[in-house]
C-alpha positions, 0 to 999 in steps of 0.5 A, a space after each residue: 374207642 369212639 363211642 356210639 355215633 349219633 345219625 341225629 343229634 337234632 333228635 336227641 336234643 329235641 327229645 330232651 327239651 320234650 322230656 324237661 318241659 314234660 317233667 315241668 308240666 307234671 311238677 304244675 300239675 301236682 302242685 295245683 292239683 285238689 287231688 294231690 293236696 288232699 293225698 299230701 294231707 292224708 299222709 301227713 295227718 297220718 304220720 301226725 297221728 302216729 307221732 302225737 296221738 291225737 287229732 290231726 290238724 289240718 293241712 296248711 294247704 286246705 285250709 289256705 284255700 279254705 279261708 280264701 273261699 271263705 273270705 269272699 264277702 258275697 255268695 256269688 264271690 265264693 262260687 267264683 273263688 270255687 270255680 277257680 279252684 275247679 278250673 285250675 284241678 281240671 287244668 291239672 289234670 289236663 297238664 298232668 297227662 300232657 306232660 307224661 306224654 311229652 316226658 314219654 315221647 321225648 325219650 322215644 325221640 332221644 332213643 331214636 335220635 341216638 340210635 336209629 340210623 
């Protein structure tokens, strides 16, 4: 048995960094992504309910980025605080499709680079 012989082995460990810098980008995006922060809470004030029965509290997450909005002294420094946290959403997003491509891609050229003569 000599197992698969690989034409490209370049390929492969190429498809490879794709794939584990694309499984990153998505992890980022996730983690500074509105979106995701609201579905986290979500879920976690229904199982809350579920087991208290009582009013859900709200999410450390939120309420982090809440209190940060509103410890700005002036109405111009919570715009800035808010558009920071619109820009970061819209880099999420961004990234987050990024790196589905990459992670998508990487497995196409590792495939490709095992297989293809």
């Amino acid at each position: 048995m000599t197992g698969i012989p690989m034409t490209h082995p370049g390929w492969v460990a190429i498809g490879l960094a794709m794939v584990l810098i694309g499984i990153w980008l998505i992890r980022w995006a996730n983690r500074n992504s509105m979106t995701g922060a609201i579905a986290d809470a979500t879920a976690e004030a229904a199982i809350g309910a579920l087991k208290k029965r009582g009013r859900p509290d709200m999410p450390a997450d939120i309420r982090a980025r809440l209190d940060d909005v509103a410890g700005a002294p002036t109405a111009t420094g919570k715009a800035r605080k808010v558009a920071r946290y619109a820009f970061r959403h819209a880099m999420s997003q961004v990234f987050g499709i990024a790196g589905f491509i990459m992670v998508m891609a990487g497995l196409l050229l590792a495939v490709f680079g095992a297989f293809y003569a």
